[in-house]
Residue, then its C-alpha position, 0 to 999 in steps of 0.5 A: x361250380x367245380x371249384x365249389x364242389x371240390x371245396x366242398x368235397x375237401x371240407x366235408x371230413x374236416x367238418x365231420x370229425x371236428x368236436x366244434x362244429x361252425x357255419x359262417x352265415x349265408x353258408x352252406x355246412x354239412x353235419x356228419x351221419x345220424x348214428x342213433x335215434x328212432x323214427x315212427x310212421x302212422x297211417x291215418x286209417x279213418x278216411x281214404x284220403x288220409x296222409x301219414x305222419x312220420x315223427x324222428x328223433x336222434x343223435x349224431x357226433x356233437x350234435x341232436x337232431x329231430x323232425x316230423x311231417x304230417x303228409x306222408x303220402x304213400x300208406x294208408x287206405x289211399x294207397x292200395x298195394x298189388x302183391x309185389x309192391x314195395x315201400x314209399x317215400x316223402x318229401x315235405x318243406x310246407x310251414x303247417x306239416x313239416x318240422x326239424x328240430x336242431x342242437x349243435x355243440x348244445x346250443x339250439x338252433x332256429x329257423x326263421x318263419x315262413x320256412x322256404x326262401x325266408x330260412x326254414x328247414x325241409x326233410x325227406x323219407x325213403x323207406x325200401x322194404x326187404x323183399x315184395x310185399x305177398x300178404x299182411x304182416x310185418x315185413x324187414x324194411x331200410x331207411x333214409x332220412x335227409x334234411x335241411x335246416x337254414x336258421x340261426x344258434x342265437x335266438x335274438x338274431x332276428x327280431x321279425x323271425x325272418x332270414x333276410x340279408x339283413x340277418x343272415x341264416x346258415x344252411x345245415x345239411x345232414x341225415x341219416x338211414x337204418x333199419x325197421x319194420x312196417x306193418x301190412x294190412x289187408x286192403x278192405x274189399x279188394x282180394x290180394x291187395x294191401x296197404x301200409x299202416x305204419x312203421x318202427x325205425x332204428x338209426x344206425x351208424x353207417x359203415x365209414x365208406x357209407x358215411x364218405x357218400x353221405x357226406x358227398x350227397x350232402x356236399x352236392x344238396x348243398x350245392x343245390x341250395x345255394x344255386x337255387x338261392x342265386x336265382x331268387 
């Protein structure tokens, strides 16, 4: 396991700073940071209960990248928030609300279907807000966006759309973080209680030293995959 983290490590700034990038099958690659692109979050307001949707679409050095989900889970009527609360975050692999998109070198990429084990992709969200949430009204927040993408640039790779020993998938691990803002509401009936209604990113390119750890946490998600991949 050490020999593979170090590896890992030692390849991750050969890959970022390569014009070419490739990931032989059944591997597990790392893209360098998301330096552009934007990201929107919408509560469904309509019913408690309702989940939010979150849609990303951006660009990185050689490659583009997109992604959406449709169980957000910490804003909207579902989630009140006391005075002093903060941001929210998801997580979402499911095969009906979650999607990544993925061009590298200009060739699009695609994941088997069903996503999961048979190859697929999966994203998270980690949105912090600049200071306790007081009142309605807009408020300075930071992001973090991770995702990964298991699939195939020949679209005839598999003729079942299934990832298999047979056909195999490579494993794509990138990401990105910026800036935005998320809106507050009043909490309907319940004084000095709000609740998130949506939010507007921007990604931005990281500091080098930032971008050093992100390429070693994806080192280290990587190596989760493929533990979690000798088990089944």
């Amino acid at each position: 396991m050490m020999k593979r983290l170090i590896t890992l490590l030692l390849l991750a700034p050969i890959v970022a700073n390569a014009t070419e990038y490739t990931c032989a099958p059944n591997a597990s690659c790392t893209l360098p940071p998301l330096t552009s692109g934007t990201m929107t979050v919408t509560a469904d307001t309509s019913v408690i209960g309702g989940l939010g949707t979150a849609f990303w679409s951006a660009s990185g050095p050689g490659y583009t990248a997109s992604g959406g989900s449709g169980s957000v889970n910490r804003i909207g009527l579902e989630w009140p928030i006391p005075p002093g609360g903060g941001g929210f975050s998801s997580f979402d692999d499911s095969d009906t609300t979650a999607f990544v998109g993925l061009a590298i070198n200009g060739v699009g990429w695609a994941y088997g279907f069903p996503q999961g084990r048979a190859g697929g992709a999966a994203w998270g969200l980690d949105v912090g807000v600049a200071g306790p949430i007081t009142h309605a009204g807009t408020y300075l927040a930071s992001f973090d966006v991770s995702a990964n993408f298991n699939g195939s640039d020949s679209p005839s790779f598999n003729p079942n759309g299934v990832c298999s020993f047979d056909f195999p998938c490579s494993d794509w691990l990138f990401g990105g973080s910026g800036t935005g803002v998320i809106d507050v509401s009043d909490y309907p009936g319940q004084p000095d209680t709000f609740y998130i209604t949506g939010g507007t990113f921007t990604f931005i390119a990281p500091e080098p030293s930032t971008a050093s750890l992100l390429l070693i946490g994806f080192g280290f998600a990587g190596l989760a995959v493929l533990g979690r991949r000798k088990k089944h």
